[in-house]
N, C-alpha and C positions, 0 to 999 in steps of 0.2 A: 504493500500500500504506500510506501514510503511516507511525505510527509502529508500528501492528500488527506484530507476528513472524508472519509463514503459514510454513506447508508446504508444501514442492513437492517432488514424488516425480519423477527423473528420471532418465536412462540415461547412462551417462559410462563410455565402454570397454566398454560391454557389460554393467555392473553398475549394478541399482536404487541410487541414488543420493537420497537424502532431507536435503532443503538448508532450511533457516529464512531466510529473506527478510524484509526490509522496507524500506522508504525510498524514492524515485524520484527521487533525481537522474540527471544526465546521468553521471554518474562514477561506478564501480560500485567496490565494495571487498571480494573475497575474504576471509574470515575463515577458518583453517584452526587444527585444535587436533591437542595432545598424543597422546601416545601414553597406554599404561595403559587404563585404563578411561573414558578422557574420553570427551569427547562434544562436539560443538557449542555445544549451549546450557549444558553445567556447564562451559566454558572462555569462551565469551564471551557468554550469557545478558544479563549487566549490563554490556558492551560496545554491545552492538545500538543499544540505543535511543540511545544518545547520541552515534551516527553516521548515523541514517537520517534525521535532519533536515537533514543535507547530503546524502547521499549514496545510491546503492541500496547495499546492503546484500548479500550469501549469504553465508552459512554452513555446510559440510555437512559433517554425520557422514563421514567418509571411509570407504570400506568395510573394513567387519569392526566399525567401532562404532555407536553411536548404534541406530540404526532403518536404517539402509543394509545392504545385505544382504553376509553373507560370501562369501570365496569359497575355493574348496579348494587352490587352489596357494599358493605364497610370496608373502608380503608383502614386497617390496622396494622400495627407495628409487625405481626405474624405473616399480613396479608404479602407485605415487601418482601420480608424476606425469603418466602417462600417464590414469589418472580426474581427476584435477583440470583437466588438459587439456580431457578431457570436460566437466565441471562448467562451465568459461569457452566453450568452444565453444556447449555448452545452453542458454546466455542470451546469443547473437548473437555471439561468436567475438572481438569487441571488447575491445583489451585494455583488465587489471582493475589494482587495488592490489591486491596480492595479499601477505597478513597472515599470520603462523602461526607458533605456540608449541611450541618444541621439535620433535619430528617436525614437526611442519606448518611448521616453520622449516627444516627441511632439507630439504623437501619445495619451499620456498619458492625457495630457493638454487637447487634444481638444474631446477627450471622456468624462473629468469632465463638459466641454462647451455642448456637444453636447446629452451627456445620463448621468447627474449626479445622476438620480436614479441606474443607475446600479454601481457607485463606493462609495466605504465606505469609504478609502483616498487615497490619490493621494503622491507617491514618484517619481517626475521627478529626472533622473541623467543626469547631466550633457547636459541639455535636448533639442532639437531642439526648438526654438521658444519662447526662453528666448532673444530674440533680433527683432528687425523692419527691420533691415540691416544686413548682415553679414560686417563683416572686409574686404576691398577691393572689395567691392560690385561688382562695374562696373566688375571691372578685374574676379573675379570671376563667375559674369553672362556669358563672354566672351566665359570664360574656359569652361564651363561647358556645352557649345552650338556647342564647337568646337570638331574638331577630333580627336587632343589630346586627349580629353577626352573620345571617343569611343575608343582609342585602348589602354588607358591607362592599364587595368587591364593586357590584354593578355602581354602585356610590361614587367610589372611586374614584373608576373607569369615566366621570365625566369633570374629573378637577384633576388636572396632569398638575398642578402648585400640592397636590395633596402627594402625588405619587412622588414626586420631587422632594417633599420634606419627608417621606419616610426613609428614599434614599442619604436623606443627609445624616439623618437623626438616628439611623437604627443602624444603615450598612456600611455604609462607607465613614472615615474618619479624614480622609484628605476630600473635601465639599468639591475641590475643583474637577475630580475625576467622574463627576454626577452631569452627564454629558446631555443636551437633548435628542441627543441620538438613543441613549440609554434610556430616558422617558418615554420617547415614543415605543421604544420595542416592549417596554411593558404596559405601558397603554394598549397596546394590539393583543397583548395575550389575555388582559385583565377582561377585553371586554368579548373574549372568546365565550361561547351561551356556554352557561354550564361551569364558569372557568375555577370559581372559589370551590366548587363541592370536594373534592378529593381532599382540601385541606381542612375543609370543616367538619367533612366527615371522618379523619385522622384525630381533630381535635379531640371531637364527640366520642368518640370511644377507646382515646387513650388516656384523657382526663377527668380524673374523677372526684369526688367533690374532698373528699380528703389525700388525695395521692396521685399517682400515676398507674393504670391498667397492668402495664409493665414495666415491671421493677428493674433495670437495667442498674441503677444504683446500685442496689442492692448486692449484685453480682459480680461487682466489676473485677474484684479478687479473682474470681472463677478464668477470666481472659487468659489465654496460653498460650497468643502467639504475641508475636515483636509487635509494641505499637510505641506509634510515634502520634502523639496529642498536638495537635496544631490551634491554634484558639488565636482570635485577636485579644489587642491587651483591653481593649476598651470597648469592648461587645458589651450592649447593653441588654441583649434578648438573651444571652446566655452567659451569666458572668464567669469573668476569669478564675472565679475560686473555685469555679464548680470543676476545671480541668486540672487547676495547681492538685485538690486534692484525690480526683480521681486518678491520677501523675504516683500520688501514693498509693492508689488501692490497687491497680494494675500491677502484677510481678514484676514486668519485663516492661519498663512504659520510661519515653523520652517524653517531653513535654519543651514545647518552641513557641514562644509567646510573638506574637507579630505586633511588633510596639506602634503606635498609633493606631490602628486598626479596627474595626468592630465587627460584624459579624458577616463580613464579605472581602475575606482579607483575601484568597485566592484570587479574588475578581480586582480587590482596589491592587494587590503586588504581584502579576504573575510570576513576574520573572522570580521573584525573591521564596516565593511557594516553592516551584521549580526547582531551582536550586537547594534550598530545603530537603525537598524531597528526595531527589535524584541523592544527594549525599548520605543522608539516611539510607537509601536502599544499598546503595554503594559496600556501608557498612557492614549490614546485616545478612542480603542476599547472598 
């Protein structure tokens, strides 16, 4: 594939699966993104290329985003990783590095829990389930049950100054990397029918009014392969204690804090992730 991004449309669980590929090393490296309205290539887009010249490369819309198709039941933290399973079985079953931002971070965790023969290490960012509780639990359970929260997206999707100030305020930590080229391509996903439900329905049945569905805290001891914790330092959706101390409860666990940074530090530094990473595997591989 060399350094081209293709497409490849695949089946993972029983669902159309649509993964961006490139690179052809012997050492392949899962790429898994965000919850919201991400995507694949608008969470690691400018990640790819500067891995597929070591490395093979996937990356796939997880279902319910990107080009992957939805499906009618609940999105839960079992439901991922049971397709991601899929997704590393679909390209020879051989275990992956297996990478992933936030959701695709706790997505990441509980595939090292649930199928650690299939990962060789483990890079959570910035990652769902580096915590027992969220921040304003109660209020947040509330929210997230209420109808605000069903029309939140299409809301929005008609004030690009709204999409813009979450960018400034939640992801990025350098404001000038907040491009209007970057508003608009989320502008186009948000106002895709349908576009919020995979995340609300994720909400919905991994938050519960006193804790989390699944315990990934709880577990983290249990982790058995190499990981490397990546977290911005000033991520406000996932704070940085929640990886300093999960850094401890990991056997085998590096922790790399990306100073200025919040909770899209792959997307605000590629190059410096990149490098990050590749060295770390360097290591250990």
């Amino acid at each position: 594939m060399g350094g081209r991004i293709e497409k490849m449309r695949i089946r993972a669980n029983g669902v159309g699966v649509t993964c961006h590929c490139a690179g052809g090393g012997d050492d392949a490296i899962v790429l898994l993104h965000g919850a919201g309205v991400d995507s694949a290539m608008l969470s690691w887009g400018e990640v790819i290329p500067l891995l597929s010249g070591r490395y093979r490369v996937i990356a796939p819309d997880l279902p319910g985003y990107g080009t992957s198709d939805r499906i009618d039941g609940e999105y839960t933290l079992a439901f991922y990783a049971e397709a991601v399973k899929g997704v590393v079985e679909a390209f020879g079953g051989e275990p992956v590095v297996l990478v992933g931002l936030s959701l695709g971070g706790g997505i990441c965790l509980n595939m090292a829990l649930a199928y650690p023969e299939l990962v060789r290490a483990l890079v959570p960012v910035d990652a769902w389930g580096l915590f027992d509780r969220l921040p304003w639990h109660r209020l947040t359970h509330w929210f997230v049950h209420s109808r605000i929260n069903d029309n939140l997206y299409a809301w929005a999707g008609k004030h690009p100054s709204v999409i813009r100030f979450s960018l400034e305020y939640s992801l990025f930590g350098d404001k000038s990397r907040v491009g209007d080229g970057l508003v608009d391509e989320i502008l186009e996903a948000i106002r895709e029918p349908g576009a919020g439900r995979p995340f609300v329905s994720f909400q919905r049945s991994e938050i519960t009014p006193t804790g989390l569905a699944t315990d990934l805290f709880g577990r983290l001891q249990e982790i058995a392969v190499p990981t490397l914790l990546v977290h911005g330092a000033l991520d406000r959706a996932v704070p940085v204690e929640g990886a300093i101390l999960a850094g401890e409860k990991i056997p085998d666990c590096e922790v790399y804090l990306m100073e200025g940074c919040k909770h899209w530090p792959q997307k605000e530094r590629p190059q410096e992730f990149a490098r990050v990473l590749q060295a770390y595997l360097g290591r250990r591989l």
